[in-house]
C-alpha distance (Angstrom), angle and dihedral (degrees) to the residues before:
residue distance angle dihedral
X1 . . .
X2 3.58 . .
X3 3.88 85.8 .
X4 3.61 85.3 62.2
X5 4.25 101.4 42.3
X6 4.09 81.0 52.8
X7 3.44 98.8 57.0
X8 4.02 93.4 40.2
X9 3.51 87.6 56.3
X10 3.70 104.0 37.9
X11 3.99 86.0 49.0
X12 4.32 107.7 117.4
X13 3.90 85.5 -128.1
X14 3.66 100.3 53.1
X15 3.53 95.7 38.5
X16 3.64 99.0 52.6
X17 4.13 86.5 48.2
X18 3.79 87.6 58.5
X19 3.44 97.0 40.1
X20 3.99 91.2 50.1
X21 3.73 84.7 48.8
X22 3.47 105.5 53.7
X23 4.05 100.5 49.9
X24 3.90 80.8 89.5
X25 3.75 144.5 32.5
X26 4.05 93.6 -125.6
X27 4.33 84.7 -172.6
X28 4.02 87.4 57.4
X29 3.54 94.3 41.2
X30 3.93 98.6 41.4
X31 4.00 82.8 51.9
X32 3.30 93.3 55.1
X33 3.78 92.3 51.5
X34 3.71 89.2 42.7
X35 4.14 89.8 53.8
X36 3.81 96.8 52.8
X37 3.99 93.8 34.0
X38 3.93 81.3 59.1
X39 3.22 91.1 40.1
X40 3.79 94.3 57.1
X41 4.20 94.3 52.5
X42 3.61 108.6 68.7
X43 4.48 89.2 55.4
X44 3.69 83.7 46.1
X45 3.90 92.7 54.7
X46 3.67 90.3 44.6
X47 3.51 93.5 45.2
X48 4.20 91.2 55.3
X49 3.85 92.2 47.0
X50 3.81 91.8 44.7
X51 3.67 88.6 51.4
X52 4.00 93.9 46.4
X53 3.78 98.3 80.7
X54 3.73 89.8 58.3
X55 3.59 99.4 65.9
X56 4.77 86.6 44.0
X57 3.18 103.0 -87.9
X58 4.02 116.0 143.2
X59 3.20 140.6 -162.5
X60 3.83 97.0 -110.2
X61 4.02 88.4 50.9
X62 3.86 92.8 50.1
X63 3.72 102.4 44.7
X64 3.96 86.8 53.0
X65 3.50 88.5 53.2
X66 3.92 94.0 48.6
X67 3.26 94.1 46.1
X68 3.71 103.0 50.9
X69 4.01 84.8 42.2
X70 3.97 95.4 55.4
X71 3.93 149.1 40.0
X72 3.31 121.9 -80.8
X73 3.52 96.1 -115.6
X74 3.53 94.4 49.0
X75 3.79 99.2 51.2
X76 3.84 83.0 46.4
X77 4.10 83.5 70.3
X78 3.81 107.3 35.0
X79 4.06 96.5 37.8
X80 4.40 91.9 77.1
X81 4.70 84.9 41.0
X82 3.94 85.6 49.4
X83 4.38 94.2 43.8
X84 3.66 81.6 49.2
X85 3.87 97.2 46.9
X86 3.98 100.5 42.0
X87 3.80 93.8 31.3
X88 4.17 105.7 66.6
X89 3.81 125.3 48.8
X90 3.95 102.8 -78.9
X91 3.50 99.8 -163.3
X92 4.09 89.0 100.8
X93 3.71 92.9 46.9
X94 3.97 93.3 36.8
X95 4.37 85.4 61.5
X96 3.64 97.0 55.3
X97 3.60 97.1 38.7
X98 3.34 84.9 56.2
X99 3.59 97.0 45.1
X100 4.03 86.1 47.3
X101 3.76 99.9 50.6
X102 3.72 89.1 42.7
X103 4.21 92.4 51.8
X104 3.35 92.9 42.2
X105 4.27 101.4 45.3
X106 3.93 81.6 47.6
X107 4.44 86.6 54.8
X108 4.15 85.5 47.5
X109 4.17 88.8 56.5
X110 3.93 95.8 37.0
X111 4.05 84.4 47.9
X112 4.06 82.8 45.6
X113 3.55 102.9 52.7
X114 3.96 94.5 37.5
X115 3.62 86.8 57.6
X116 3.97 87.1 50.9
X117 3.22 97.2 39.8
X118 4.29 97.4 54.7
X119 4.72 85.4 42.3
X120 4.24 86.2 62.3
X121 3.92 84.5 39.5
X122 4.44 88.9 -125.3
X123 3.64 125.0 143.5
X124 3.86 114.6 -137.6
X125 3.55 124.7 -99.6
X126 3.31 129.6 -113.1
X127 3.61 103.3 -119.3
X128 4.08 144.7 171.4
X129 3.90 115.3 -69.7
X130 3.80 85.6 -136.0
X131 3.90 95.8 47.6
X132 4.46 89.6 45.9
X133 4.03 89.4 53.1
X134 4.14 93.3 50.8
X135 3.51 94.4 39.8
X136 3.85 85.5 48.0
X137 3.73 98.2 43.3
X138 3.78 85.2 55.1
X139 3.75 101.9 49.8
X140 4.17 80.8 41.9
X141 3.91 86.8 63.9
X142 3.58 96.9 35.4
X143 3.82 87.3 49.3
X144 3.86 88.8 47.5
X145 3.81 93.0 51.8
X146 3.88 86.8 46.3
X147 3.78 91.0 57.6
X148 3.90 93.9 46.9
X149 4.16 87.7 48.2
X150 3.69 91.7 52.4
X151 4.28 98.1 37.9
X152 4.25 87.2 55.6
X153 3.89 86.3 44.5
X154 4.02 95.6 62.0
X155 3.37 104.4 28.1
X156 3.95 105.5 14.9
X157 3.87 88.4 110.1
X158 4.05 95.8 51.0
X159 4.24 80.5 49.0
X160 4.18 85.8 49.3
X161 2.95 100.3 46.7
X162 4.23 102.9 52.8
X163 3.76 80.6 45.2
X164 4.02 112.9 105.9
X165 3.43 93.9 -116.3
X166 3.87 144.3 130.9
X167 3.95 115.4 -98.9
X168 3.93 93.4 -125.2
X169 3.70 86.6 61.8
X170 3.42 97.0 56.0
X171 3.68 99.0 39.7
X172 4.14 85.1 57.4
X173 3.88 94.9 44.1
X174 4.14 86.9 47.3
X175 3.82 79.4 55.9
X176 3.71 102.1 52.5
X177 3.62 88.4 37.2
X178 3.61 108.4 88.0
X179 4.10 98.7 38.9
X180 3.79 88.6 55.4
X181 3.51 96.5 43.5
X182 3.63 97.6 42.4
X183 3.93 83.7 46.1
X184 3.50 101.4 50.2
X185 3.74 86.3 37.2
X186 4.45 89.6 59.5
X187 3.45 86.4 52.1
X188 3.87 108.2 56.6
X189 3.80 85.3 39.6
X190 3.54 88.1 49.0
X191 3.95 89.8 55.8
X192 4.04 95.1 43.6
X193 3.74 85.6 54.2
X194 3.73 95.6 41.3
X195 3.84 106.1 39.3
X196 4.22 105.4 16.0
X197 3.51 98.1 76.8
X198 3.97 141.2 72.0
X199 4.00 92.2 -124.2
X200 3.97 115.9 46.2
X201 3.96 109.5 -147.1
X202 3.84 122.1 -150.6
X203 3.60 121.8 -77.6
X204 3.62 95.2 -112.7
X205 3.76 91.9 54.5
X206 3.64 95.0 42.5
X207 3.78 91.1 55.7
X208 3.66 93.8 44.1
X209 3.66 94.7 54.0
X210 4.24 87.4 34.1
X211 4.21 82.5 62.5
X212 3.78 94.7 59.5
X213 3.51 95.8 43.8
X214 3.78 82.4 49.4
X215 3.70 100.2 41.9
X216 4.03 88.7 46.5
X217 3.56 101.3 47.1
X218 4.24 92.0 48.9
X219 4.16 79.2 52.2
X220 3.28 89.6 51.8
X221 3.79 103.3 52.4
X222 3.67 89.5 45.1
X223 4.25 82.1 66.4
X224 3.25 85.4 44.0
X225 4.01 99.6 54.5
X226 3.62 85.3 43.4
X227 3.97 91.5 59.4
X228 4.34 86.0 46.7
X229 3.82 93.2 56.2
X230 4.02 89.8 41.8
X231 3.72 88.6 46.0
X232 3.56 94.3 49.3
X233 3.66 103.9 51.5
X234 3.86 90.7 65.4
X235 3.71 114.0 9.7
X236 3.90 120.9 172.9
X237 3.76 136.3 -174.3
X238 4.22 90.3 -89.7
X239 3.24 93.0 43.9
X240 3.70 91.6 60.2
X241 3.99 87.9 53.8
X242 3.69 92.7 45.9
X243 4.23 88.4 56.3
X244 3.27 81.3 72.8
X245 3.89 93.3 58.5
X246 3.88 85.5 46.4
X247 3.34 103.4 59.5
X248 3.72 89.3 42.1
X249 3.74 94.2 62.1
X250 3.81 88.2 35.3
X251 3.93 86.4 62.7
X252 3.57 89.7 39.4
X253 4.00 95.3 53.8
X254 3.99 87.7 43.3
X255 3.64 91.6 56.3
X256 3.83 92.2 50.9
X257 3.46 88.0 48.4
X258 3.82 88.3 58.3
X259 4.02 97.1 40.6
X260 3.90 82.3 53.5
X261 4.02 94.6 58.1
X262 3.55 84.7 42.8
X263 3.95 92.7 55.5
X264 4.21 89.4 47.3
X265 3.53 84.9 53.7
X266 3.39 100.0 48.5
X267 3.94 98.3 47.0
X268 3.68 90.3 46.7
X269 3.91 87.6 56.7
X270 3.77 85.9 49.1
X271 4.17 101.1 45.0
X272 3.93 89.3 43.0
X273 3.63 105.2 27.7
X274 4.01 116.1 174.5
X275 3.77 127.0 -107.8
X276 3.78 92.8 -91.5
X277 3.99 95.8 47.9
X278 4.20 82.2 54.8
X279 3.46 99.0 49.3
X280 3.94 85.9 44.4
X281 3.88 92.7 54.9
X282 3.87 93.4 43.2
X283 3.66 94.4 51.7
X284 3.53 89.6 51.4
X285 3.70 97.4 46.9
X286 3.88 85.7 49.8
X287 4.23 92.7 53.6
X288 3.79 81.2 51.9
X289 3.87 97.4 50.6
X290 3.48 90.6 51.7
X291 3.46 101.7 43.0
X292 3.87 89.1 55.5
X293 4.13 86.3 53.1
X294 3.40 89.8 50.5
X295 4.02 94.4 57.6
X296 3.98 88.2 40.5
């Protein structure tokens, strides 16, 4: 048996996978993605409702709508937050929740591409101011999109169905849901993995590590759909505070999910490195040997 454990664990494959695995602590860094991600949601709520009176909508027609859309126990809570929100001039709270949201989506990619960065074992370059903001702005949208993609695929139904809407239409936007989700989904992954951090891996191990995140996440949400329609059916005052515990975790696990791809793609690059990589790693083992002949 111990035979056996030895050669598992002295095997190239596994060894590299463990090694890749333990540069970071993927619960610490998941967390802290999970903290600012969280962080990020509550501005981005306020934001919506503060922008909602812009484009007509009153108070009158959106408490109707709430109300017919949730329990009564939960409209009970959020009806005096939403008087508050859509009855006062919002242009005050509108600036820092943008300001917020904006500073704290910009923590969830810095937290992102550390995490990336210390799995391929790089140290970040030192790069134009000008160059950091685009690429940031970018990954900020991409990130945004991302966030929209995964909210419709857990609770899009639960949205659907309070929406005054045929049954036919729902049933075919339920059916175009989850390709165009899981499609747009592949492709902001795809662009984390590909443009976030320091090293760029090969396509074909970028996508293969871009299809667990993918194929993770869309597992997730389905968990997480399945906690709305439990949740729903007999909400109380503490579970309302405990959503917010939820959703935390829920980022948190999503995170890991993505840190995880990111590991597969990064011990793939390792195991099978391209003809550039080896000629890389032989030159410098070469510079070593003779360095060491020199001091002999």
């Amino acid at each position: 048996m111990k035979k056996a454990l030895h050669a598992i664990f002295n095997n190239r494959y596994v060894k590299t996978i463990i090694d890749v695995s333990m540069r970071v602590d993927i619960v610490t860094a998941s967390s802290s993605v999970a903290y600012f991600g969280l962080l990020s949601i509550f501005p981005a709520i306020i934001i919506i409702a503060t922008l909602l009176p812009y484009f007509g909508l009153t108070i009158t027609t959106a408490l109707s709508y709430v109300q017919w859309a949730v329990p009564k126990s939960v409209y009970g809570f959020v009806r005096p937050i939403i008087e508050s929100i859509l009855g006062h001039n919002g242009v005050g709270v509108l600036s820092a929740s943008i300001v917020i949201t904006l500073w704290s989506l910009s923590r969830v990619v810095a937290s992102i591409r550390t995490a990336q960065n210390g799995i391929y074992g790089v140290q970040p370059k030192n790069i134009a101011i000008i160059d950091r903001f685009i690429s940031m702005a970018w990954m900020i949208l991409v990130l945004g999109i991302m966030g929209v993609l995964i909210l419709i695929a857990s609770v899009g139904s639960n949205i659907l169905e309070a929406l005054p809407i045929s049954s036919h239409i729902v049933r075919q936007i339920e059916s175009a849901k989850l390709p165009v989700v899981a499609t747009g989904l592949f492709i902001g992954a795809a662009l984390f993995n590909w443009v976030l951090p320091v090293k760029k891996p090969r396509l074909q191990w970028a996508l293969t590590g871009t299809t667990i995140q993918v194929a993770l996440v869309l597992w997730l949400t389905k968990i997480f759909g399945w906690y709305v329609n439990l949740a729903s059916q007999a909400y109380t005052f503490y579970q309302a505070l405990s959503s917010a515990i939820i959703v935390l975790l829920w980022i948190n696990f999503i995170a890991m999910a993505a840190l995880i791809g990111t590991i597969v793609t990064a011990s793939l690059e390792e195991l099978f490195p391209s003809k550039r990589d080896k000629k890389a790693i032989l030159k410098h083992f070469s510079r070593k040997i003779i360095r060491n002949k020199g001091k002999s």
